[in-house]
C-alpha positions, 0 to 999 in steps of 0.5 A, a space after each residue: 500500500 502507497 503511503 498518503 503524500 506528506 503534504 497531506 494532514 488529516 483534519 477529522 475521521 470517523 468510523 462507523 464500520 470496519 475499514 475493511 469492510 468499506 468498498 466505496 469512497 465518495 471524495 469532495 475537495 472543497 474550497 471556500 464553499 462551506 454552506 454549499 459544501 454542507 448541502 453537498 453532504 447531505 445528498 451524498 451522505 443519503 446514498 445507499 449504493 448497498 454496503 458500507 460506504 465512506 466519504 473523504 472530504 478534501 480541505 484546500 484551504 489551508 488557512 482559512 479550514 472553513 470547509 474542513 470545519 463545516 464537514 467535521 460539524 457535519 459528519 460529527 451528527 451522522 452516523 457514517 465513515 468519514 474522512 476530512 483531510 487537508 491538502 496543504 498544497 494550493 490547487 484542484 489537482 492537489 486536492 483530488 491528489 490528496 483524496 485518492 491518495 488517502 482514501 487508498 490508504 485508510 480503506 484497504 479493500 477499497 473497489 472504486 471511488 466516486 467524485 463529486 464536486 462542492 458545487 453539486 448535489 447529488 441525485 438519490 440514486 447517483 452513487 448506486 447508478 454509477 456503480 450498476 453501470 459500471 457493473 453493467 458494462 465493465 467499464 474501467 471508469 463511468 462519468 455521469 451529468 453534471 446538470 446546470 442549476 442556475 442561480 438567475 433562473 431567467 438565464 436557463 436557456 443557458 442550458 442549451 450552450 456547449 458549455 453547460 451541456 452534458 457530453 453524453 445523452 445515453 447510458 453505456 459505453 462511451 469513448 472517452 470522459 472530459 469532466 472529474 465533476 461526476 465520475 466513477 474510477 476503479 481501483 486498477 485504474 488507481 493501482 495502474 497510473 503514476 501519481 500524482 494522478 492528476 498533473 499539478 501543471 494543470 492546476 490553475 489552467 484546468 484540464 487535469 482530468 482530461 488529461 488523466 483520461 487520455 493517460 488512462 485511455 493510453 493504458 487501455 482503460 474503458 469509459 462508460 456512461 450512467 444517464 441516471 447518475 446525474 449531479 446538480 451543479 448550482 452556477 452563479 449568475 456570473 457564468 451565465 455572462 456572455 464575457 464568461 461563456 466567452 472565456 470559458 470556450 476559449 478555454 476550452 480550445 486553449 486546453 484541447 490543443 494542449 492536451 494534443 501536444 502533450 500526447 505529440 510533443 514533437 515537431 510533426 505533432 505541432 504541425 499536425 495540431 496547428 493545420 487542425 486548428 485552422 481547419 477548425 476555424 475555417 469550419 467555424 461559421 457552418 458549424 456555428 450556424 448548424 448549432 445556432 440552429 440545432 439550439 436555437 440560442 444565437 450565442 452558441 453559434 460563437 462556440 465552434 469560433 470561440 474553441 478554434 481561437 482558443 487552439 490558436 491563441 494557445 499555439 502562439 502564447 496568447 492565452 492570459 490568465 483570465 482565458 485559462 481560468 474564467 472560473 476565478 473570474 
């Protein structure tokens, strides 16, 4: 068994059942979000995926612990096996890091865990929909919707953008997962990649958990989709700005090109990504207007624009930090 790393403490546990005896994690970072963080709970904490489970919340603010704090209250009036911990490096990836890490290492016997955000709620059956389909299809990993909830309800037809949309609509085996928001990973999975899992690179730019995929996709590693198994992501009116979406698409295309050149480092990878970058631009405008009309909402007919500079801008260093990062906007 690999030890935790040591930049990670543990803030709070308890034990209901045996470690032995608990075959699914459920982990939650959690940054500055402590009431939602305590609505989050409550819907996991309500999960009967058919035994012992436990949840390991993952604190990535060092100094300020107020989630730490909200779950420790929180777990400390349920009857359940917990685990609160700390990440002292500051970042997404470090927090995933640090949850994986330590929920391989407090529960032996572990099977698979599954990943929700503080941003989230749960469906009732979400944690045991992942696990059927992954018991359905013997996918290596299974990814679920994140459905967007928005704060302006006056913006839903927001949800009909790219950038809010699932990238699945049907239950089974799928190509590839994008999103660590809503995912199933098994313990081969755990066992077979280096770690730190997610790269601590991407850890103000995004992009880790896409590039966690494409490394597990590489060793061979299987994807499914669990249509049921959906989240609820609570989005502030600010995203729901055209400057964010903008930002956001860019952002997008930014990672995507990359992701390709860190699979094609070379020359002729370079190459190969910036005539696709191109192409894309050129096809921009027909596919932009096929999505304006598939959606009918004018502003998706950016995306396809929007992704294809993205690449381009990344291609050439142009990216600042506001493209690479729209949610610290």
């Amino acid at each position: 068994m690999t030890p935790p790393p040591p930049d990670v403490t543990v803030f709070y546990q308890t034990r209901v059942d045996a470690a032995e005896s608990v075959e699914f994690v459920v982990t939650l970072p959690t940054f500055r979000r402590p009431e939602h963080l305590l609505k989050t709970l409550k819907t996991v904490a309500s999960q009967e995926p058919g035994g012992p489970f436990a949840i390991v919340v993952m604190e990535n603010d060092a100094d300020g612990l107020e989630g730490a704090e909200a779950a420790k209250a929180f777990f400390a009036d349920h009857r359940i096996n917990a685990l609160v911990v700390v990440a002292h490096q500051r970042g997404n990836c470090h927090a995933y890091n640090a949850g994986w890490s330590m929920a391989l290492a407090t529960y032996p016997n572990l099977h698979a865990i599954a990943v929700i955000d503080d941003d989230e709620i749960a469906a009732p059956d979400w944690l045991d929909s992942l696990i059927s389909v992954h018991r359905q299809t013997r996918a290596d990993l299974v990814g679920g919707p994140q459905l967007p909830d928005f704060e302006d309800q006056g913006r839903n037809d927001q949800k009909r953008h790219p950038v809010f949309m699932p990238h699945y609509d049907t239950t089974g085996p799928v190509p590839i997962l994008y999103s660590s928001g809503n995912v199933l990973i098994t313990r081969p999975v755990l066992d077979a990649m280096p770690r730190p899992f997610l790269d601590p690179v991407f850890n103000f730019i995004g992009g880790g958990d896409s590039d966690f995929y494409r490394r597990c996709e590489a060793k061979g590693f299987t994807f499914a989709w669990a249509a049921e198994a959906w989240v609820a992501e609570t989005i502030p009116a600010r995203r729901t700005e055209m400057s964010w979406i903008k930002a956001r698409s860019l952002r997008n295309g930014a990672i995507s090109a990359l992701l390709e050149h860190r699979a094609a480092p070379g020359l002729a990878g370079r190459l190969k990504t910036i005539v696709k970058s191109l192409a894309l631009l050129a096809a921009s405008p027909f596919r932009g207007f096929s999505l304006w009309r598939l959606t009918q909402l004018p502003s998706a007919g950016l995306y396809h624009f929007y992704v294809a500079w993205g690449r381009l801008m990344m291609e050439v260093g142009l990216v600042n930090e506001q493209y690479r990062n729209p949610e610290k906007n």
